[in-house]
C-alpha positions as CSV (number, residue, x, y, z in Angstrom):
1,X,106.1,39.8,-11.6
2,X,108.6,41.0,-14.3
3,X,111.5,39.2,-13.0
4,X,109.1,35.7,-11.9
5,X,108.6,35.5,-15.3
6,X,111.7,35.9,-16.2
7,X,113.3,33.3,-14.2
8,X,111.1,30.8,-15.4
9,X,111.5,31.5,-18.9
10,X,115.7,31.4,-18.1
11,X,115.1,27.9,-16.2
12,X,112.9,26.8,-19.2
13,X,115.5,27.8,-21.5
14,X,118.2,25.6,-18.9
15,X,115.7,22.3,-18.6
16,X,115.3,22.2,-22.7
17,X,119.0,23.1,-23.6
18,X,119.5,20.0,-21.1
19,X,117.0,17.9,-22.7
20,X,119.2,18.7,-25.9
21,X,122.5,17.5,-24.6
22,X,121.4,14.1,-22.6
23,X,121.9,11.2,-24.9
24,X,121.4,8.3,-22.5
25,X,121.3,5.3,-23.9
26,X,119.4,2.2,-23.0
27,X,121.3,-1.2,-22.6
28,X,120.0,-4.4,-23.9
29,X,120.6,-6.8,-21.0
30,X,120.5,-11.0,-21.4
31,X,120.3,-13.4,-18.5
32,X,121.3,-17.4,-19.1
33,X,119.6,-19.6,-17.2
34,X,121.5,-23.0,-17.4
35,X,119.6,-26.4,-15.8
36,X,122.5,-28.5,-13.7
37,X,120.6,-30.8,-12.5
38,X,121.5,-34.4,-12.3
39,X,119.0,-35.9,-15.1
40,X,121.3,-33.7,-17.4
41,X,123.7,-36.9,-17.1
42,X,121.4,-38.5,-19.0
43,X,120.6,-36.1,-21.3
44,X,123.4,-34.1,-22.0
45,X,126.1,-37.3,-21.2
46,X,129.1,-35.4,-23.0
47,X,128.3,-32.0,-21.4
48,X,127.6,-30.1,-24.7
49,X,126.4,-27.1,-22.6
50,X,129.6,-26.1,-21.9
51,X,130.3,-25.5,-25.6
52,X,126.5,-24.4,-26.5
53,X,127.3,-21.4,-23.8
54,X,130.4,-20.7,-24.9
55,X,129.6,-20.0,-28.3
56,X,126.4,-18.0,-27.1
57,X,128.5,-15.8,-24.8
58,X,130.6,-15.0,-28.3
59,X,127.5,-14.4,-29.8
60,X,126.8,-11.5,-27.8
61,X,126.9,-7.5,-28.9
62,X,129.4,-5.4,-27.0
63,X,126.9,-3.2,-26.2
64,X,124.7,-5.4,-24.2
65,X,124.9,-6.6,-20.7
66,X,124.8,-10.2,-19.8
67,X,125.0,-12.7,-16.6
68,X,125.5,-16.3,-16.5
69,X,123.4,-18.6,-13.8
70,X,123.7,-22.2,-12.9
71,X,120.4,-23.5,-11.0
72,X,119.9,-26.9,-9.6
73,X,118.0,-26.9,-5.6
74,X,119.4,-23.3,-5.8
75,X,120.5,-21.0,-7.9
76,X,124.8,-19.8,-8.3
77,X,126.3,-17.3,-10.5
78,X,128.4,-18.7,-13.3
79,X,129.5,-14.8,-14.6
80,X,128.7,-11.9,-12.8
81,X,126.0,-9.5,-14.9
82,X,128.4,-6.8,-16.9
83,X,128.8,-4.8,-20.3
84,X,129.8,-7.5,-22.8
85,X,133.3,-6.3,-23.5
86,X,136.6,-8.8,-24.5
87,X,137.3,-9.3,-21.3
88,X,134.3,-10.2,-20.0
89,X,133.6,-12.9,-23.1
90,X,137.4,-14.1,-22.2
91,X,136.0,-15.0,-18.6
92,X,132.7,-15.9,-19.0
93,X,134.2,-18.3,-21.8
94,X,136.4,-19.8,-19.3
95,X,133.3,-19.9,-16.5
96,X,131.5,-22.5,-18.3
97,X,133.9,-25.2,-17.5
98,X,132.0,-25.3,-14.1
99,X,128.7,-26.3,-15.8
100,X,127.6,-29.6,-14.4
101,X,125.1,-32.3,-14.0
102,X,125.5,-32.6,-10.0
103,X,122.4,-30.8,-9.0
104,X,119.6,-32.6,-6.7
105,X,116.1,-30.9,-8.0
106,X,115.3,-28.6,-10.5
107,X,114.5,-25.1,-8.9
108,X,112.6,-23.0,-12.1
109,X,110.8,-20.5,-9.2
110,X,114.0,-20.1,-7.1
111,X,115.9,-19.5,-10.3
112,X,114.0,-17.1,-12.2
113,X,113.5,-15.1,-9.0
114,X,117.6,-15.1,-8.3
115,X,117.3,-13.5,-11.8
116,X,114.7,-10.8,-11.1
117,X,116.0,-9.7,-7.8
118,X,119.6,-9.8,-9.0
119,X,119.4,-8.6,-12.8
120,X,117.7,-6.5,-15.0
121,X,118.7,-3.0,-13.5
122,X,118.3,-1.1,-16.5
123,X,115.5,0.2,-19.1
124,X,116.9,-1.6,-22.7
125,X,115.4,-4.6,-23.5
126,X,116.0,-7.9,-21.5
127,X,115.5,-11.0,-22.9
128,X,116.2,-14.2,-20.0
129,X,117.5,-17.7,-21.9
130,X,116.1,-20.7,-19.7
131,X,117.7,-23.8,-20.4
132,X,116.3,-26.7,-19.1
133,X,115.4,-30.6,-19.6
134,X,112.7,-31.4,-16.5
135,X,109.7,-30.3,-14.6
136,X,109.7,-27.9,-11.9
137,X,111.2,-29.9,-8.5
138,X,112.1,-28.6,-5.4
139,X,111.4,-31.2,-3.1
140,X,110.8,-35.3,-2.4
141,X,107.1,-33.8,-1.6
142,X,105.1,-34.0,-5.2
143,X,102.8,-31.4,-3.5
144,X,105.4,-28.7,-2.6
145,X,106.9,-28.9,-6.6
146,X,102.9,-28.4,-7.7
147,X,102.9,-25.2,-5.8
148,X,106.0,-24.2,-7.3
149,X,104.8,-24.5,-10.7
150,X,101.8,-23.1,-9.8
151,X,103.2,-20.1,-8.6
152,X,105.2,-19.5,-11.5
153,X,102.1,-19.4,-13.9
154,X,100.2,-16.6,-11.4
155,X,103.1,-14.7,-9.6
156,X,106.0,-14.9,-11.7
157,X,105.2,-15.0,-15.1
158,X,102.9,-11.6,-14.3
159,X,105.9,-10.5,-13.0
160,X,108.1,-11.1,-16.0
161,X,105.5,-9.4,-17.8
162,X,105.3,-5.8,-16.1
163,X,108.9,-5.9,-16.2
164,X,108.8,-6.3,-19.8
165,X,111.5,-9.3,-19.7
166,X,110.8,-11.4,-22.8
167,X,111.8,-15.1,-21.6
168,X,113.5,-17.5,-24.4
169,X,113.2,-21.0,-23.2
170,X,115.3,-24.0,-24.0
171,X,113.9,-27.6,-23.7
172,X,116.2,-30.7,-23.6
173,X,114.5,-34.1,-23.7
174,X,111.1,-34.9,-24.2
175,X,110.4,-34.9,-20.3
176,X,110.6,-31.1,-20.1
177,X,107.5,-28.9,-19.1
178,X,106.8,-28.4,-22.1
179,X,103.4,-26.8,-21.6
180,X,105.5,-24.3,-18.8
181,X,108.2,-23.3,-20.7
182,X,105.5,-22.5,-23.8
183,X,103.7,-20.5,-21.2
184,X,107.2,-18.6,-20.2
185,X,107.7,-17.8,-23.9
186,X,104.4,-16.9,-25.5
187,X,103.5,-14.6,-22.2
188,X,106.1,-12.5,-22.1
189,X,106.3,-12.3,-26.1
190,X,109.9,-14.2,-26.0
191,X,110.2,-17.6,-28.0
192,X,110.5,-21.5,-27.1
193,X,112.3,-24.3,-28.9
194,X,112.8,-27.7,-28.2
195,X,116.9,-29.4,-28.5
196,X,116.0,-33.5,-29.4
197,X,119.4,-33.7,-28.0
198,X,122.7,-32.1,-26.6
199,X,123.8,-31.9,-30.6
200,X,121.6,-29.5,-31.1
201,X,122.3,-26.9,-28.4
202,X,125.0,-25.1,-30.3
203,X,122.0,-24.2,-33.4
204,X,119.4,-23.5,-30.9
205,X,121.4,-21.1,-28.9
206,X,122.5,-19.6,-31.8
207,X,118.6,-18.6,-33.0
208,X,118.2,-17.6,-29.1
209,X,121.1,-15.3,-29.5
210,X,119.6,-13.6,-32.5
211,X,116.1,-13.5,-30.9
212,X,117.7,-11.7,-28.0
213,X,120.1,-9.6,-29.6
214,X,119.9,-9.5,-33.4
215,X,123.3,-8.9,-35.6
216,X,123.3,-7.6,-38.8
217,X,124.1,-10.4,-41.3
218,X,125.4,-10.5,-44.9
219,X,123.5,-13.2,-47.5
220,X,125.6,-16.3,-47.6
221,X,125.5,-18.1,-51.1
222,X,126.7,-21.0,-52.2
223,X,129.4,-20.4,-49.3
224,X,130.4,-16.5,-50.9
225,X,129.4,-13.6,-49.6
226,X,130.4,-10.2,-50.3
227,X,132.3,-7.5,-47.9
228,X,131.7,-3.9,-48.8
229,X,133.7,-1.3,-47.9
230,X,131.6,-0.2,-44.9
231,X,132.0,-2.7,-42.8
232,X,134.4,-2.6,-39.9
233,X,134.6,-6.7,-39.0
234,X,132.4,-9.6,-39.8
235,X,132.1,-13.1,-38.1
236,X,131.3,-16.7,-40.0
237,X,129.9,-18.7,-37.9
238,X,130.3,-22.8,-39.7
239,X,128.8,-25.8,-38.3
240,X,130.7,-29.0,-39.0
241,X,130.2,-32.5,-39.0
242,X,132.1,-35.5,-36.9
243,X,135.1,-35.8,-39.1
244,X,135.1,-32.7,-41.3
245,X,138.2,-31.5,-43.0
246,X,139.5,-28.4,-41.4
247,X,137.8,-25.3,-42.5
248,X,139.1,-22.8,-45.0
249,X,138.1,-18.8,-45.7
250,X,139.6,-17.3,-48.7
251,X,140.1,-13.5,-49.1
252,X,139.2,-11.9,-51.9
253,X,142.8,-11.8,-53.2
254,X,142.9,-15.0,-53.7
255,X,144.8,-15.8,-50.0
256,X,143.8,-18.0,-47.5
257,X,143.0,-18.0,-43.6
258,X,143.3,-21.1,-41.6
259,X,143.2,-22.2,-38.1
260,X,147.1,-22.3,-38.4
261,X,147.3,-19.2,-40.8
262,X,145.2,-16.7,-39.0
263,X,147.0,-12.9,-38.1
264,X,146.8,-10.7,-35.9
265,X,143.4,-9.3,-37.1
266,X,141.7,-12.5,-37.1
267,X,140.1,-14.4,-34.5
268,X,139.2,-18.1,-34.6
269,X,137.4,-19.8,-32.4
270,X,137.0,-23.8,-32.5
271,X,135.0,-26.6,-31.4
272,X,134.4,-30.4,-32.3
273,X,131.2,-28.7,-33.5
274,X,131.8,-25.6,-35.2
275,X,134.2,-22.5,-36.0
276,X,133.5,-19.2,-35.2
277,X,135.8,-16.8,-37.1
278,X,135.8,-13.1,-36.8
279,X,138.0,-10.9,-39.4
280,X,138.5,-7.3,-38.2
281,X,138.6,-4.5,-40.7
282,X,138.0,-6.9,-43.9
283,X,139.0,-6.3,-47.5
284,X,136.4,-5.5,-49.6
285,X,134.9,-8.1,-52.3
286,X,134.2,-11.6,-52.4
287,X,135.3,-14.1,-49.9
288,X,134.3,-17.7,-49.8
289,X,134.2,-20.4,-47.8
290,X,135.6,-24.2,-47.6
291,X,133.9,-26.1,-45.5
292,X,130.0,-27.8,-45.8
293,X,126.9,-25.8,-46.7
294,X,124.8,-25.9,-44.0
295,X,121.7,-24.0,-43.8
296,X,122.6,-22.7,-40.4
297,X,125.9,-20.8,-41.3
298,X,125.8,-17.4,-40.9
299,X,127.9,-14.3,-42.0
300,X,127.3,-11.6,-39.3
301,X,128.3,-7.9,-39.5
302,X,129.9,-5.0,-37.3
303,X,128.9,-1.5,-39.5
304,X,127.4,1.5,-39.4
305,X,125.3,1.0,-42.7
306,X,122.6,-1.0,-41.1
307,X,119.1,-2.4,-42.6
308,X,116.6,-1.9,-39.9
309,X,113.1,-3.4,-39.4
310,X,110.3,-2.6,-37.5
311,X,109.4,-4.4,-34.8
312,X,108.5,-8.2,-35.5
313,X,106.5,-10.4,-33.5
314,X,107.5,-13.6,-32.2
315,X,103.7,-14.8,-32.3
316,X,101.0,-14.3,-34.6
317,X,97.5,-15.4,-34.3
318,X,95.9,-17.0,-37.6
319,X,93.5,-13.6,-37.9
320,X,96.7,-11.4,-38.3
321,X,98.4,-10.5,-40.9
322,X,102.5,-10.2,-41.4
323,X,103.9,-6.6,-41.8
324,X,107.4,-6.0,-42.4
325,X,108.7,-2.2,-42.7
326,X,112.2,-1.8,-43.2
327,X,114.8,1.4,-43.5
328,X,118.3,2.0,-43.6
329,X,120.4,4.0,-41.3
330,X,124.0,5.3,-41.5
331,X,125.3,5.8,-37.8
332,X,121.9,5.5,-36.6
333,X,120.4,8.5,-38.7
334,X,118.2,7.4,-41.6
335,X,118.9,7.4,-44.6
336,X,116.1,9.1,-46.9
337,X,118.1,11.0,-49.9
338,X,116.6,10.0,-53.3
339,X,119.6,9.0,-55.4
340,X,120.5,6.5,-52.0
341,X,117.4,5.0,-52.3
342,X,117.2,4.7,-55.8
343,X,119.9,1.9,-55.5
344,X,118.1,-0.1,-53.5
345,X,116.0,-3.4,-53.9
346,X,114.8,-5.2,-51.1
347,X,112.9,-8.5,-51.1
348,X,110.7,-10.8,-48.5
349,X,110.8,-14.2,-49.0
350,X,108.5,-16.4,-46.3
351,X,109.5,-20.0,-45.8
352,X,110.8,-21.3,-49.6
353,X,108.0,-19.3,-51.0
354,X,108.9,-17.1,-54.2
355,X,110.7,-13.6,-53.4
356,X,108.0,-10.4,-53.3
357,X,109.2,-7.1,-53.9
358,X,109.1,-3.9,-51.0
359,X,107.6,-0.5,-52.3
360,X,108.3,2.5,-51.0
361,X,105.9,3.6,-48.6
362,X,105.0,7.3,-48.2
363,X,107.5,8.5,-45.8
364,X,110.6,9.2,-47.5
365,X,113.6,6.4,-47.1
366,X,111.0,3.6,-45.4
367,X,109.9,0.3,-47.4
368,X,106.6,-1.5,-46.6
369,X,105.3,-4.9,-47.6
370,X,102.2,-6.7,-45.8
371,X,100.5,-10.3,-46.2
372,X,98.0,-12.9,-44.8
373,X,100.0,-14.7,-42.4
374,X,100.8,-18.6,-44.1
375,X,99.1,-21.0,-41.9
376,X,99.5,-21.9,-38.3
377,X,103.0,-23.5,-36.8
378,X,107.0,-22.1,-37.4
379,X,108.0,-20.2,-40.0
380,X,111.0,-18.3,-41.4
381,X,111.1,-14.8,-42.5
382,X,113.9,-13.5,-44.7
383,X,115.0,-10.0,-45.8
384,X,117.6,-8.9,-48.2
385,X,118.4,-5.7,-49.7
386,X,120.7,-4.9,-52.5
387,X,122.3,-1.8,-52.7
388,X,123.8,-2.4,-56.2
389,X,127.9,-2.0,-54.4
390,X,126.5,-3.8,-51.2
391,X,123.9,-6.5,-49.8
392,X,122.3,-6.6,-46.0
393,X,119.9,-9.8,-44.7
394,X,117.8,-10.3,-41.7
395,X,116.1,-13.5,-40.7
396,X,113.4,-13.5,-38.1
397,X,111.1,-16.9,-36.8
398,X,107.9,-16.0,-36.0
399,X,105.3,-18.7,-35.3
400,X,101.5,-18.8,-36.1
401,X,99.1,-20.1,-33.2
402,X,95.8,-21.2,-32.9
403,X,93.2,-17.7,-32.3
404,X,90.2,-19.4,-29.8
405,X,90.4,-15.5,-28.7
406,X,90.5,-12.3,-30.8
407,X,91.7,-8.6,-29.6
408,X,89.8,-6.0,-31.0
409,X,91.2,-2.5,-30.4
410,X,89.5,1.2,-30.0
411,X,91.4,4.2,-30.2
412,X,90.4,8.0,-28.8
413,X,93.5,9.8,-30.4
414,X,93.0,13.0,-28.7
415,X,91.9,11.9,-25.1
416,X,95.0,9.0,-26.0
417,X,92.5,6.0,-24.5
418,X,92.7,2.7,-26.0
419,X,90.1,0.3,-25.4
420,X,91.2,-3.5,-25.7
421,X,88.6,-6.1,-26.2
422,X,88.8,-9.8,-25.7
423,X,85.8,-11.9,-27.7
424,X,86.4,-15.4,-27.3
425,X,85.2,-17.7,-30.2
426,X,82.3,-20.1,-28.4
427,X,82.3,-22.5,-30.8
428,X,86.2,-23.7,-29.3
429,X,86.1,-22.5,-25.6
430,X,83.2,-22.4,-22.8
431,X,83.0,-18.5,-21.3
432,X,81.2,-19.4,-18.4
433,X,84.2,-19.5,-15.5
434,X,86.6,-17.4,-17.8
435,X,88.9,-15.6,-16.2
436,X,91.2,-13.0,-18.1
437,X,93.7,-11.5,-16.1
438,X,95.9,-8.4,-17.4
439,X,99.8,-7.0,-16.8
440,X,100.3,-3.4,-17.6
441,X,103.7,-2.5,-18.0
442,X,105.8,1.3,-18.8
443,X,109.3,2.0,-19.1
444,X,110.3,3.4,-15.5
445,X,106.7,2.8,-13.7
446,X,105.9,-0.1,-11.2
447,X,103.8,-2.9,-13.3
448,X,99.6,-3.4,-12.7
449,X,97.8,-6.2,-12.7
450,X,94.6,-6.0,-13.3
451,X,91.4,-8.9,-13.2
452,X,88.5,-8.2,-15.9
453,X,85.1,-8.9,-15.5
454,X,83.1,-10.0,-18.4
455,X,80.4,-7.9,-20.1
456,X,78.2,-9.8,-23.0
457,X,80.7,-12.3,-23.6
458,X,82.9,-10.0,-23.7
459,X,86.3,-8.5,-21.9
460,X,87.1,-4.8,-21.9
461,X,90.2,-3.4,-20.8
462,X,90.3,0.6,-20.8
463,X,93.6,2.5,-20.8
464,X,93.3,5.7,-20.3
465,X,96.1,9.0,-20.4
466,X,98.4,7.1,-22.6
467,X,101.8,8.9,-21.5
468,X,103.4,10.4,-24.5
469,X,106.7,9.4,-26.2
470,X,106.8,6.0,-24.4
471,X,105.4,2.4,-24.6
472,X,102.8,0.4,-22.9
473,X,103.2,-3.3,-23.0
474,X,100.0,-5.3,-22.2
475,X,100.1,-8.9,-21.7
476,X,97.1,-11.4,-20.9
477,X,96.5,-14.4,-19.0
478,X,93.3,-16.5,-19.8
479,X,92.1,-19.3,-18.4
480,X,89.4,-21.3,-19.4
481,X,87.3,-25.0,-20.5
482,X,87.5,-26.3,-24.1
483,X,84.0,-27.5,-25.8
484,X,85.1,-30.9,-24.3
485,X,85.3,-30.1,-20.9
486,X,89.5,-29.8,-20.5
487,X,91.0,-26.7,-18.7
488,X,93.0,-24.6,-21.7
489,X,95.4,-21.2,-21.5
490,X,95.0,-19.9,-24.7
491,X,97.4,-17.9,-26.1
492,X,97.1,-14.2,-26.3
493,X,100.1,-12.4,-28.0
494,X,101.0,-9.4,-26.2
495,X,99.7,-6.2,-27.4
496,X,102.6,-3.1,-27.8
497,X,101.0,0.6,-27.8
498,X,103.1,3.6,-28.8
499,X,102.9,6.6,-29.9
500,X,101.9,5.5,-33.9
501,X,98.4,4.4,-32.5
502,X,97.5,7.9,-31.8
503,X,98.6,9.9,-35.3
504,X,95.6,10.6,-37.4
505,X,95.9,11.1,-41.2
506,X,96.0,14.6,-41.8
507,X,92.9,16.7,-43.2
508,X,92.6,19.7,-46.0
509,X,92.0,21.6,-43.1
510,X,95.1,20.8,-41.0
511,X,97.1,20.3,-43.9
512,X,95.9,24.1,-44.8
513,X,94.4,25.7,-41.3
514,X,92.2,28.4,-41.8
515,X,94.0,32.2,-41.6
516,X,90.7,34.0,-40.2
517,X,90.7,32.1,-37.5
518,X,94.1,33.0,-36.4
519,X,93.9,36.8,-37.8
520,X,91.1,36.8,-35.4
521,X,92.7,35.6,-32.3
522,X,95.6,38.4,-33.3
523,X,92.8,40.8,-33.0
524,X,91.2,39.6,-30.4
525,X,94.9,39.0,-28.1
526,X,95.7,43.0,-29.3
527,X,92.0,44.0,-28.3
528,X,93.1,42.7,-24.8
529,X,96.5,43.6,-24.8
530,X,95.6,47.6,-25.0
531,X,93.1,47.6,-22.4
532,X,95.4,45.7,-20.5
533,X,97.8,47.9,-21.3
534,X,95.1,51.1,-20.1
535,X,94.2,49.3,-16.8
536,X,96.5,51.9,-14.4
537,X,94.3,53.0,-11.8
538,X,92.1,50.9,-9.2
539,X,88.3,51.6,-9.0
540,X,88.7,54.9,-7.3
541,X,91.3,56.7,-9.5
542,X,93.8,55.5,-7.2
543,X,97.5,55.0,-8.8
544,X,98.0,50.7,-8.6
545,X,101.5,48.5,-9.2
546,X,102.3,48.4,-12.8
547,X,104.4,45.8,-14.5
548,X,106.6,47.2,-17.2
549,X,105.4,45.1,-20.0
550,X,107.4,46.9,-22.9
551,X,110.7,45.5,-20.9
552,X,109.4,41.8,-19.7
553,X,108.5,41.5,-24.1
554,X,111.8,43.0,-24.8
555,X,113.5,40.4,-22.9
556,X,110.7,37.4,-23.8
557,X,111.3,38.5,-27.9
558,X,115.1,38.5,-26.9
559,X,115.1,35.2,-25.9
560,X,113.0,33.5,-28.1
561,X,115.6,35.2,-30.7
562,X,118.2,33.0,-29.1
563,X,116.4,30.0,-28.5
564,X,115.1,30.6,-33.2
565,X,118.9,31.1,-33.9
566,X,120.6,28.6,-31.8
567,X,117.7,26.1,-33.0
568,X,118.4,27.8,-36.8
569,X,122.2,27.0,-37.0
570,X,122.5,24.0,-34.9
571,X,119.5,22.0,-37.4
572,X,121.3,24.0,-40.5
573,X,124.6,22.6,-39.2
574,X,123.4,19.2,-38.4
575,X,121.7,18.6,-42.2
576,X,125.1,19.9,-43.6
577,X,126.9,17.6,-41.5
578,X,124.4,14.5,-42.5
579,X,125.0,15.6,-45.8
580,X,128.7,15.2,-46.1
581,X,128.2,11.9,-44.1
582,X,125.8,10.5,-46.6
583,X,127.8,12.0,-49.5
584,X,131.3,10.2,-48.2
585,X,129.1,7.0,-47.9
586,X,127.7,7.1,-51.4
587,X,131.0,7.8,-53.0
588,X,132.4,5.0,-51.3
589,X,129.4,2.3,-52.0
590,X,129.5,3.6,-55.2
């Protein structure tokens, strides 16, 4: 028994050393989606997708992966799925000279299932971009297309959903499904916008870019912004107008970079449209830019001195309210030492509303601010931070939709069960013939679908044995009448459960626990331990096997000495290490 327990306690010790060293990282991935059909002739006459793409595919971070997909009657690949890298942006650039308007139907099913089967291998985040300007059309029979779409709202969309792929949709010209491609985006939690014309497609895949794989921006004002000394490259991104005179970036020297003038660590990237230029390893200060102001410039960052935010949704419903909980990290580690934050000032501004102030919230090096949400339909949230010797920004859209259906929640922190209830409001839809249909999704686990039956006008949906450390994503279908008779989907924003729904605020008495209690369980283990320890003979005085606990203890103690030590200078050498880091950073902000 001695040495049993002893090799599990060794291959204990092996499983959480190894648990210590992996560092696996999980890989945003993006799919495109890019409609070929022939009806783009008409709508996209001067083949502005080839330009929209090409700027989008710059737009990507290299640490993503990303594919490129032409669909018409079927579905082709325009660039094969890969780590973003140079290379791959250099060919994927080049790929979308092949885009075309030559396509006989319009294939939505065929395509987003080319895309499920053929992408989305890993467990990061995946966001698919569909581009399109029609309805869903596979064949000359008007009945076959109807199952198509139809099969999309009950087999594919649920699909998208356990999968956890949020789906950003594009639609060009007012003959697109619009009601389809809302039901793609608001789903799966992604976001849908509509181009009014091939002009457009350049901004719009810009915001899909940041929805799918946000950059960290610098506040551009009145064309200056300011580089700090922390950040390794930054790219302005300009829109220009038919006709404009050639743009111009001026370094804080006083020198200035052209299309012409550019060096060797300057990359410039031009269009009919706009300029995309990227500076690597900048000079600190202010630089400014020649050209228009447009509201849709952008100044975006490569540095380890990030602004994060929590998780924002794409969709609130008018009962919820907006909060926004922001921290920064230096190389990924946060950033919580007092004299740091002391320098900071961050501000909220919704829409052209006036600026409100973050406060500190009560865990060290985190800022907090919450509001009633400001009225149904688009709006635009904007953070900036000012670190005195350096400024950070994030913009997030978020939209505001009608709430004919409320989610209440129930929470059993220590059995970890959530209880999720749908209450429809009956003065806006009809219950009888509702039908409310579920898709539970976890990192790494097949998806469930599940179909709830109604209780008192009412839709419960039990999850029990939350697993810890990860998150369950559950997403809703409804379907159901309005008060005047006409079939509705309402919108229910997905619902995202993690490990903060189950932390309870602490008591006096687990803040403090009682010492009796555990003096007692001392006494009460020795108590056991020595007649344990006595138990040497069987019933009838004969001699039985006895384990030699003194040595198994000795060699327990022993190794939980290792395991305190290791743990003792590897955390002291870590916080030592983060200090100097953090130290090195301030001195040089400062």
């Amino acid at each position: 028994m001695a040495k049993a327990l002893i090799f599990a306690v060794i291959g204990w010790l092996v499983a959480w050393s190894a648990c210590l060293q992996a560092q696996v990282s999980a890989t945003d991935e993006i799919q495109v989606l890019i409609d070929v059909s022939g009806s783009m002739k008409q709508n996209d006459p001067h083949n502005l997708r080839i330009e929209a793409s090409r700027l989008l595919v710059n737009l990507l971070p290299d640490n993503a992966k990303a594919g490129l997909r032409l669909f018409a009657e079927k579905t082709e690949v325009l660039s094969a799925s890969d780590a973003v890298s140079p290379a791959w942006k250099q060919q994927a650039g080049k790929a979308t000279a092949n885009i075309h308007s030559r396509g006989l139907y319009t294939n939505i099913e065929d395509a987003i299932k080319s895309v499920l089967d053929g992408g989305f291998a890993g467990t990061g985040n995946k966001h698919l971009i569909l581009l399109t300007d029609g309805f869903v059309d596979i064949s000359k029979d008007i009945m076959e297309s109807a199952d198509s779409r139809e099969r999309i709202l009950s087999e594919w969309i649920p699909r998208l959903q356990q999968m956890r792929v949020k789906v950003e949709t594009i639609a060009l010209s007012a003959q697109a499904d619009k009601e389809l491609l809302q039901r793609l985006a608001g789903d799966t939690g992604g976001w849908a916008e509509v181009a009014e014309s091939a002009d457009q497609l350049q901004r719009v895949f810009v915001k899909m870019a940041q929805k799918a794989a946000p950059k960290d921006s610098l506040p551009l004002a009145g064309n200056r912004f300011e580089v700090d000394a922390s950040i390794k490259e930054f790219s302005v991104l300009v829109f220009k107008k038919p006709g404009a005179t050639p743009t111009l970036l001026w370094m804080p020297d006083g020198g200035k970079l052209g299309k012409q003038s550019a060096s060797g660590n300057v990359s410039w990237l031009e269009s009919a449209n706009y300029d995309l230029i990227t500076v690597r390893e900048p000079r600190a200060g202010e630089w400014r830019l020649e050209a228009e102001v447009d509201p849709d410039n952008r100044v975006m960052i490569v540095t380890d001195l990030k602004l994060q935010l929590g998780e924002l949704p794409n969709f609130l419903t008018e009962k919820q309210g907006l909060t926004v909980k922001a921290h920064f990290t230096d190389g990924g580690q946060l950033i919580d030492r007092a004299d740091f934050l002391a320098m900071l000032s961050l501000q909220v501004t919704v829409d052209q509303q006036t600026p409100t102030n973050m406060a500190a919230t009560g865990e060290a090096g985190y800022f907090g601010w919450n509001a009633l949400n400001p009225g149904l339909g688009k709006h635009l949230l904007r953070v900036v931070a000012d670190g005195k010797t350096f400024r950070r920004e994030i913009v997030h859209e978020f939209e505001v939709v009608a709430a004919p259906i409320a989610v209440e929640k129930q929470i059993d922190i220590a059995a970890r069960r959530v209880t999720l209830t749908l209450v429809p409001d009956t003065a806006l839809l009809d219950t009888i013939g509702m039908s409310v249909n579920v898709s539970i999704g976890r990192a790494g686990q097949a998806g469930e679908s599940r179909a709830l039956t109604a209780h008192d006008g009412r839709w419960d949906l039990v999850l029990a044995d939350i697993p810890v450390g990860g998150t369950t994503q559950v997403s809703f279908s409804v379907t159901a009448r309005g008060k005047d008779g006409n079939t509705l989907e309402p919108l229910v924003p997905p619902v995202t459960i993690d490990d903060s729904w189950f932390v309870a605020e602490p008591t006096a008495s687990e803040t403090h626990p009682a010492e009796p209690d555990v003096a007692a369980d001392a006494e009460h283990g020795a108590a056991h331990g020595d007649a344990a320890a006595g138990e040497s003979e069987d019933a009838h005085g004969e001699p039985v096997s006895e384990t030699n606990w003194l040595q198994v203890t000795g060699i327990v103690l022993g190794l939980n000495l290792l395991i305190a030590g290791t743990g003792y200078f590897g955390y002291r050498a870590f916080k030592q290490a983060q200090f100097r880091k953090q130290q090195a950073l301030l001195e040089r902000l400062a």
